[in-house]
N, C-alpha and C positions, 0 to 999 in steps of 0.2 A: 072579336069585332069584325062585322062585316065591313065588303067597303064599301058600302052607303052609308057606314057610321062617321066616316072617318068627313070632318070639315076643313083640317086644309091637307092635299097630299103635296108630296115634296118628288120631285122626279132626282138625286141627288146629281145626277150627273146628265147634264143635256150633248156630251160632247162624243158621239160614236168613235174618238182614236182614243181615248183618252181610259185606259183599264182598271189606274189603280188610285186612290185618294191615298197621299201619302204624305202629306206635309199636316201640321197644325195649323199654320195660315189659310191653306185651302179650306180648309173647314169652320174656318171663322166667320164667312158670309154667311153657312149654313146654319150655323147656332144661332146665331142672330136672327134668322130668319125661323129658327123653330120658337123661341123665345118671344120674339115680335106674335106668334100665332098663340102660344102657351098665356100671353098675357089679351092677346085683344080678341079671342076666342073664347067659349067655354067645348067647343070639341075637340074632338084627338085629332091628332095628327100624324101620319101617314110618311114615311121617308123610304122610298123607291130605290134599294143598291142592284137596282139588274145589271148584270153583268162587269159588278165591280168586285174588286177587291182593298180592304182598307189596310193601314197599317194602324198601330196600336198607337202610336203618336197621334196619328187622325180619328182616331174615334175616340181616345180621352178628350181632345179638345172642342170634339160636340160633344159627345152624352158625359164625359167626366165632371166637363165644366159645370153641364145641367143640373147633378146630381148632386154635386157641390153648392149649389146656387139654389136650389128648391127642394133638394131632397131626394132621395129614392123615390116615393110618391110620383115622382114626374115620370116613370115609367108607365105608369095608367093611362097617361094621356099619348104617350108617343110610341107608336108600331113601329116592326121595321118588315118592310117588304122584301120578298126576292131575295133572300140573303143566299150567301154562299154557305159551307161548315164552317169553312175558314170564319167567315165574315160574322158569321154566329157565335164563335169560339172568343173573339177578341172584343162582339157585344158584352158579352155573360164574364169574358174578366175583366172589362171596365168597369160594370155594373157591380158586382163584387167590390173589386176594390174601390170604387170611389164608395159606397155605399157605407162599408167598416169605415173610412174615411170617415165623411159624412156620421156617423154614429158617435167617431171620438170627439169629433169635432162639438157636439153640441152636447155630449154628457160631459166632458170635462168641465169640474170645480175651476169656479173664478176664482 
């Protein structure tokens, strides 16, 4: 995706002291606000981590929740910019695990 494609971008962090996203809480505004674009959009969206770094608490409670809630699918629609390794390392095992998650969850017999 270029970024002309992208309809809403997301800056995750506007606060220059501030380095690392590391609570759940703190990333609750931001789901809410990818979610709020996921549904009153039909384009992707755009989430900017320059020069952060996440914990694995805080990025299960945006993209785990997401994944949980719509699907894997819902990676089509949301990029991540600027990432660190780190910060790439703890997308790709969110996305994993909620994903097998997300799979039992809707193959298991009622």
């Amino acid at each position: 995706m270029s970024a002309a494609a992208f309809e809403t971008r997301v800056q995750v962090n506007t606060d220059p002291a501030i380095f690392t996203m590391g609570t759940r809480t703190a990333a609750v505004p931001l789901r809410s606000q990818v979610e709020s674009a996921l549904q009153n959009t039909s384009g992707d969206i755009c989430l900017d981590f320059t020069g952060l770094t996440v914990t694995q608490g805080y990025m299960d409670e945006l993209l785990g929740v997401l994944i949980l809630r719509y699907g894997p699918s819902v990676l089509q629609r949301v990029a991540f910019k600027s990432c660190s390794e780190d910060v790439k390392a703890v997308i790709q095992f969110v996305a994993n695990t909620r994903g097998r998650d997300y799979k039992e969850m809707t193959t298991r017999p009622a």
